[in-house]
Structure formats: C-alpha cells, structure tokens
C-alpha positions as CSV (number, residue, x, y, z in Angstrom):
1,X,64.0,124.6,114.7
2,X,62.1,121.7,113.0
3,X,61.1,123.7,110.5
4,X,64.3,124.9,109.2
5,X,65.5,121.3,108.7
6,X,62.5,119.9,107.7
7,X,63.9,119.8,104.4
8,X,66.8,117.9,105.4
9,X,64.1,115.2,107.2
10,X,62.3,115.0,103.9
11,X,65.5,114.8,102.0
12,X,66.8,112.1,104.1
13,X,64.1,109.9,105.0
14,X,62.9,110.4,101.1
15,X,65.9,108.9,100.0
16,X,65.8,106.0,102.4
17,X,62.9,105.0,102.0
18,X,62.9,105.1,97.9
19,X,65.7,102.5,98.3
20,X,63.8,100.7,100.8
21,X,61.0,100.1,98.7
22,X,63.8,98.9,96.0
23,X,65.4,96.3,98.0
24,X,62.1,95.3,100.1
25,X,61.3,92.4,97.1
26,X,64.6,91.0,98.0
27,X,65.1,91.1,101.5
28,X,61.4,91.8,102.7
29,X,60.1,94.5,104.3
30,X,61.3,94.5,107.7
31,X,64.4,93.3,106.9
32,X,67.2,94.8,108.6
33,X,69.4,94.0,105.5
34,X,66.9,96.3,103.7
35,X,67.1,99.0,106.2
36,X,71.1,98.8,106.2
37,X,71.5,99.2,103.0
38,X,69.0,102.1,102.1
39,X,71.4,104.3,104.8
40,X,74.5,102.8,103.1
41,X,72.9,103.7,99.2
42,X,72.4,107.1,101.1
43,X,76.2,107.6,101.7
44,X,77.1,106.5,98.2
45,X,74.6,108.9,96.6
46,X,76.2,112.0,98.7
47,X,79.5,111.0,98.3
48,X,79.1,111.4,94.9
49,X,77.5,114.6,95.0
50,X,80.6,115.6,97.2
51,X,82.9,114.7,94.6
52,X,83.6,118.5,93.3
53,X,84.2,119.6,96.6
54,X,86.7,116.5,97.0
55,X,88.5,117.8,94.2
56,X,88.7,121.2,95.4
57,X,89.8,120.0,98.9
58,X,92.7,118.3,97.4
59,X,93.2,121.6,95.1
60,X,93.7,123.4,98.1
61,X,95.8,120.8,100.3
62,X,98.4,121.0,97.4
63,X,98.5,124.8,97.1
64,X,98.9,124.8,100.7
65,X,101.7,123.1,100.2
66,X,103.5,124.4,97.5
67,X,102.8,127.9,99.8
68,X,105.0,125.9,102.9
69,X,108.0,128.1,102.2
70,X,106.4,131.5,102.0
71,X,103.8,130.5,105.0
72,X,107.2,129.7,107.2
73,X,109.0,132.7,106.2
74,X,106.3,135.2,107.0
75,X,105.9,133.2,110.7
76,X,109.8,133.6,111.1
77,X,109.4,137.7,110.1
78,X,106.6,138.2,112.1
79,X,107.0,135.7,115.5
80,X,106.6,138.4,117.4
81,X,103.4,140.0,116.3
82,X,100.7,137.6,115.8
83,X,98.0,140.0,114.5
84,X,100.4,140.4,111.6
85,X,101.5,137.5,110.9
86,X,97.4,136.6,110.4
87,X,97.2,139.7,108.4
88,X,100.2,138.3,105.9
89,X,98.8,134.6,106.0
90,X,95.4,136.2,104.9
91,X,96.9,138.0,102.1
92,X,98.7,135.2,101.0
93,X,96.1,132.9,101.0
94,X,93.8,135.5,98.5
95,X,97.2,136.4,96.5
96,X,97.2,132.3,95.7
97,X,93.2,131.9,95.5
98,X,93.5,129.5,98.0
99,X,91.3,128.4,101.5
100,X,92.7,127.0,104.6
101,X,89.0,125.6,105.2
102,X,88.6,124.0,101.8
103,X,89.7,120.7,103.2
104,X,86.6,121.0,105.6
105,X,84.5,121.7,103.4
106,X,83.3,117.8,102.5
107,X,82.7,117.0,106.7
108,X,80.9,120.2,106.9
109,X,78.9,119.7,103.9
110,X,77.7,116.1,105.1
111,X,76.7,117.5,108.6
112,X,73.4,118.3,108.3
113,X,73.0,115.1,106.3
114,X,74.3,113.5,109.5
115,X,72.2,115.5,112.1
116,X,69.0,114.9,109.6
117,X,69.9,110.7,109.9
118,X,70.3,110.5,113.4
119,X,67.1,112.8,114.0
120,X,65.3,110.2,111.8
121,X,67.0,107.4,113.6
122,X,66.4,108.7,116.9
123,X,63.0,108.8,116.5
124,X,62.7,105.3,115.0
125,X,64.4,104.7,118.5
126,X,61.6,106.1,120.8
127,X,58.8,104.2,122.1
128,X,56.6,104.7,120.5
129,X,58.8,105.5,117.4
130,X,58.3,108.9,115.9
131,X,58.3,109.6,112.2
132,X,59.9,112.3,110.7
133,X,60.3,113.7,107.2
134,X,58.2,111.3,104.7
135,X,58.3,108.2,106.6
136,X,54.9,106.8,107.5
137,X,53.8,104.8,111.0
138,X,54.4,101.8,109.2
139,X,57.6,102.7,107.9
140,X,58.8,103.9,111.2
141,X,57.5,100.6,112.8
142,X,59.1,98.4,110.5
143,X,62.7,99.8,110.8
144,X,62.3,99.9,114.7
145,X,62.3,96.2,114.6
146,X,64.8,95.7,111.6
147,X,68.1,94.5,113.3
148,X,71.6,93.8,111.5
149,X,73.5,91.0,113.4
150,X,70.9,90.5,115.9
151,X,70.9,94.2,117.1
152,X,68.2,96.8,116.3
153,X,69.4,99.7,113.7
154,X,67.4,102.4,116.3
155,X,69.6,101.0,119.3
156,X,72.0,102.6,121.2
157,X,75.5,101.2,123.2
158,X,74.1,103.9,126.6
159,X,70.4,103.1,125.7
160,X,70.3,99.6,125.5
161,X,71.4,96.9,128.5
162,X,71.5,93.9,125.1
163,X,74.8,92.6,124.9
164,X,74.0,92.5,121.0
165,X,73.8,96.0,120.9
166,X,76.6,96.5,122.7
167,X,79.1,94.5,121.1
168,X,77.5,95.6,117.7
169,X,78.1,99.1,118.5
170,X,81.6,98.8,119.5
171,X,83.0,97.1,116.6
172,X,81.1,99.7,114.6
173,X,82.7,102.5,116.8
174,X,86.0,100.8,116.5
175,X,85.7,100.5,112.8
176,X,84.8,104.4,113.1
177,X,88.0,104.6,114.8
178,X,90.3,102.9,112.4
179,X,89.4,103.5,109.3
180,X,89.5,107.8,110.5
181,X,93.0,107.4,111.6
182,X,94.5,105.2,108.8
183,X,93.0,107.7,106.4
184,X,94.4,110.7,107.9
185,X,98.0,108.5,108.3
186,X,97.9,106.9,104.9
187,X,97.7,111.2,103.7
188,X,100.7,112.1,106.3
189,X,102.9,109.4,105.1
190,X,102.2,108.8,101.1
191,X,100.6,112.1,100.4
192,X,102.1,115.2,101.4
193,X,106.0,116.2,100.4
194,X,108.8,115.9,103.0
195,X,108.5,119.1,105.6
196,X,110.2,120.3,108.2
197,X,108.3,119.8,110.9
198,X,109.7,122.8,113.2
199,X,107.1,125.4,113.1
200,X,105.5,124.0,110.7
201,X,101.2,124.9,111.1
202,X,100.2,122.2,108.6
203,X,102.5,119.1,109.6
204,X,100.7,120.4,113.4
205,X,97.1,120.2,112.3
206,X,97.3,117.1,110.0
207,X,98.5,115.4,113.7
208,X,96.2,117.1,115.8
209,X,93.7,115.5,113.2
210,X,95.2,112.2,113.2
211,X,94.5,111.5,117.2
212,X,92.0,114.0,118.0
213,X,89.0,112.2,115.2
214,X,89.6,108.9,116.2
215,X,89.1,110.0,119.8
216,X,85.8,112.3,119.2
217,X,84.3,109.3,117.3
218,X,85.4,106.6,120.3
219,X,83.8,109.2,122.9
220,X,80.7,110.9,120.9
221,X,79.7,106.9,119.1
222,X,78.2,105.8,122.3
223,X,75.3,107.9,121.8
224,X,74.4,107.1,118.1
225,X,71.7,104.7,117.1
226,X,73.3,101.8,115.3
227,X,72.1,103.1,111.7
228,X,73.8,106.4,112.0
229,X,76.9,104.2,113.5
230,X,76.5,102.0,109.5
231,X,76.4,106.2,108.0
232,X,79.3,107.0,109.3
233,X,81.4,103.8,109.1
234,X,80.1,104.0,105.4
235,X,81.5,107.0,104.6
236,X,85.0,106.8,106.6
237,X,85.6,103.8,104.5
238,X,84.1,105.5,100.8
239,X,86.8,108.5,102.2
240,X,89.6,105.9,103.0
241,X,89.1,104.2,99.3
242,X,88.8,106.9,97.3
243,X,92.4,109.0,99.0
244,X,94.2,105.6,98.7
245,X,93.0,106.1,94.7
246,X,94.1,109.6,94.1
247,X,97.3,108.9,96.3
248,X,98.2,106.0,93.9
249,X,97.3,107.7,90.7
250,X,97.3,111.4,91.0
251,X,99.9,112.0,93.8
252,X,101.0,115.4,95.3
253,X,104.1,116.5,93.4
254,X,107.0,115.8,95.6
255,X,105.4,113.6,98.1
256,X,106.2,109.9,98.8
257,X,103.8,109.0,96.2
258,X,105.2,110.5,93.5
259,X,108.9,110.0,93.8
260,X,107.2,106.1,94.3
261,X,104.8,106.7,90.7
262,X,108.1,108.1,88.7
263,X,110.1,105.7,89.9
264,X,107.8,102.6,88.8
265,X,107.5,104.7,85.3
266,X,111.3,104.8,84.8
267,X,111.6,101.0,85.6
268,X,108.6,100.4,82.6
269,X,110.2,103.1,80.5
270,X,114.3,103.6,81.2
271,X,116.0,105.8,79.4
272,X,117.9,105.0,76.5
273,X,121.8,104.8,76.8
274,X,124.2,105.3,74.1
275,X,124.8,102.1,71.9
276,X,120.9,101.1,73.0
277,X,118.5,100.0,70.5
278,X,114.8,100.7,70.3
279,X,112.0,99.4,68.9
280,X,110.1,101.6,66.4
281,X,106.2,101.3,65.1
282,X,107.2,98.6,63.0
283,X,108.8,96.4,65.7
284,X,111.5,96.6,64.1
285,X,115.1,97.8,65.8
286,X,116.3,101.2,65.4
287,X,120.3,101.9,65.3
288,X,119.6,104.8,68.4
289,X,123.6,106.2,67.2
290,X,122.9,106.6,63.7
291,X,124.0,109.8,62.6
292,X,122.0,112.4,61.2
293,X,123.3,115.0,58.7
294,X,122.8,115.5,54.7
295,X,120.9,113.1,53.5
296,X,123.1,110.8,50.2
297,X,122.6,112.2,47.0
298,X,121.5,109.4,44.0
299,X,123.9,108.2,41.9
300,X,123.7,109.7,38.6
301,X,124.3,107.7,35.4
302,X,126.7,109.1,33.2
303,X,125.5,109.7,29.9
304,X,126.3,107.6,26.9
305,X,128.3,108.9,24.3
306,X,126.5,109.3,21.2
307,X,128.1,107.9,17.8
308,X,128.2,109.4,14.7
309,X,125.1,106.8,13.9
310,X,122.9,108.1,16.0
311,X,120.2,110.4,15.4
C-alpha cells in the first residue's frame, strides 16, 4: 500500500518542504510559522490546480438545475418503479452531457492530497517521528517541535493531555465546522433558483450536505494532527471565498443572486422613458422623442435671371 502512494508522499512532502526552505530565512527553521505556512502555500497551489474542475462543478450544478422540471416529471411518471425511474434519470443526464457527481469531483480530487498530509503528519507525530516522502531526519525533527500558538503542528486533541493542544484543536475543528456549513448555506440561499421543495432530490441533498459535513468534520477532527486540522481549515475557507465570488459576479440564472445582480444594474442603468433625455458620446443631451423619417432636403437657390447684357 506504501508504494502505490508513495508518489503522493513525495508530492506532498516535496512541496512542503520547498516552501519551507523559502520561508526558513524569515521565520527560522523550526519555526512553526514556517511550518504553517508551507501546508497552507500547499492548499493555495491545489486549489488552483482545481480550478477547471471548479468550473465544471458549477457547469454541472446549473444544468442540474435548469433539468429540475424534467427530473420531477419523470419521478412523478415513474414513482412506482424505481429501477426506471434510474433508467430515465440516466438517460437524461447523457441526453444533457451532464454528471450528478461533477460537484464531487474537487473533494474527491483533494483526498489523496489529504490522506498523503496526514500520513506525513502522522508520522512527524510519532516518537520517534518517521519521515516519509522526501523529508529528511532533520526535517522531520524540526517540524515535530514547530508549534503554532503554543501547540505542536504533529499534535492531536485524543493524543495529547496539553490543554494547548486541545483548545488549539477545537477552535480549528470549530472553524472546520463553520466555514463548511455557511458555504454550503450561502449556495442554498443566494445560489440556486427558487424550487419546490416537495420531491425535490436536489433541494434534499444540498441539506443532507448542509448538516451532515459540519458534523463528520466535528466527529472525524479529533483525530487529525493539528497541521492537517490548518489543510483543511485552509481550504474550507479558499472554497467559502471563491463561491461567495462567483455568487456575486457570475450568479445562477434565476437564483437570488441574479434577480439581486439585475436589479443593482437597472438601478445604474434605468430605462429611458418617453420625454427622457440621454447623454450621447459627446456629453452632450440628446432629444430621446426626436422623430426620425426623411431626412430635409437643402434649399436650392433659384437661379438668376440672365439680362440681355450677359454673355
């Protein structure tokens, strides 16, 4: 088994230490300032990498919803026969090039990431500490005894009797917490339309989602060292920012969002009533009423008569 992710040890303790050594003429060494933010320049640099398969999760979420309707209408025809009914949503779902999963697939692409850190971590943790992936004795040494607010990085809240550690990991696991379920609410109530919620599979699984991740992290945080608890905190807050931007500028079509966006563009821009004047490229005012048909002929001279003196 440590061979297959051996490559995800290298990866992982690569990039860690390459910002360590970065940040080490700063903060020192052994720093636990150093330490905390080589795992925390590790979640920026995946989140980045993630960023296609952001876009294509929030693809998917909004064909999902545009495909409400037809998803309700074929659990209405078939409520009776549940095989079909998964044979229709299938069909559906390739018809419209679309994937139930796609808004998965940025969790499940930072999970071996995650079990890769808290391998690393874990074995910083042991005593003695064990190195894994590129990380030397030293290496391994000096993050064992890096701590951030008084509390080692390697610690755990059921491994350790310090009340450091313990208070340290709770706020982390509370921030964990938080930030999850204001993500996942800030989605429910600004981005995704108005639905019916009777029957409706989505509007179940966005709150199943909404109390069920905020729970697995309270229960499941206890066990993970203090730098994996800074990882995932990290990331839950990079996830929280970067929603609240598409949200605000790129909203789903028909959501609160939007009807909020279009509103705030007719206030900047309203519509021009009869009678109204507007400004052209000039600056100058424009008579909006002014009629437009044939445009006035010149007036034409008429010619002189000649006299009988002229040549």
């Amino acid at each position: 088994m440590n061979t297959i992710l051996n490559p995800i040890y290298i990866g992982v303790s690569w990039v860690i230490v390459s910002i360590h050594k970065l940040l080490s003429p700063i903060f020192s060494a052994n720093s636990g300032v150093s330490w905390s933010l080589s795992i925390i320049g590790l979640v920026i640099l995946i989140r980045i990498a993630l960023i296609p398969l952001f876009v294509k999760q929030i693809k998917s979420q909004r064909a999902l919803t545009a495909l409400q309707p037809h998803m309700k209408a074929i659990q209405t025809k078939f409520k009776d026969d549940r095989q079909k009914q998964s044979e229709e949503m299938m069909k559906l779902y390739k018809e419209h090039k679309t994937n139930p999963l796609a808004s998965c697939f940025p969790i499940l692409a930072q999970a071996p990431i995650f079990f890769g850190l808290f391998t690393v971590l874990n074995g910083i943790g042991k005593n003695p500490p064990v190195a894994h992936g590129v990380l030397t004795e030293a290496d391994v040494v000096s993050a064992a005894q890096a701590t951030i607010f008084g509390a080692p990085i390697s610690a755990t809240f059921l491994g350790s009797s310090n009340m450091t550690v313990k208070v340290v990991t709770v706020v982390l696991i509370a921030f964990m917490s938080i930030t999850t379920f204001t993500t996942q609410r800030q989605l429910m109530l600004k981005g995704m339309p108005k639905m019916d919620s009777s029957n409706n599979m989505m509007l179940q699984q966005q709150k199943i989602m909404l109390y069920a991740f905020p729970l697995i992290f309270a229960v499941s945080g206890v066990n993970f060292p203090i730098g994996v608890l800074i990882y995932w905190s990290t990331t839950n807050l990079w996830t929280w920012g970067q929603q609240f931007y598409v949200i605000k500028r790129n909203p789903t079509p028909g959501s609160p969002a939007y009807l909020e966006l279009q509103t705030k563009k007719e206030k900047k821009n309203p519509p021009l009533n009869a009678g109204d004047t507007k400004v052209d490229e000039n600056n100058q005012p424009e008579n909006t009423n002014e009629v437009k048909g044939q445009r006035q002929q010149p007036n034409r001279k008429k010619p002189r008569k000649r006299n009988k003196t002229d040549k």
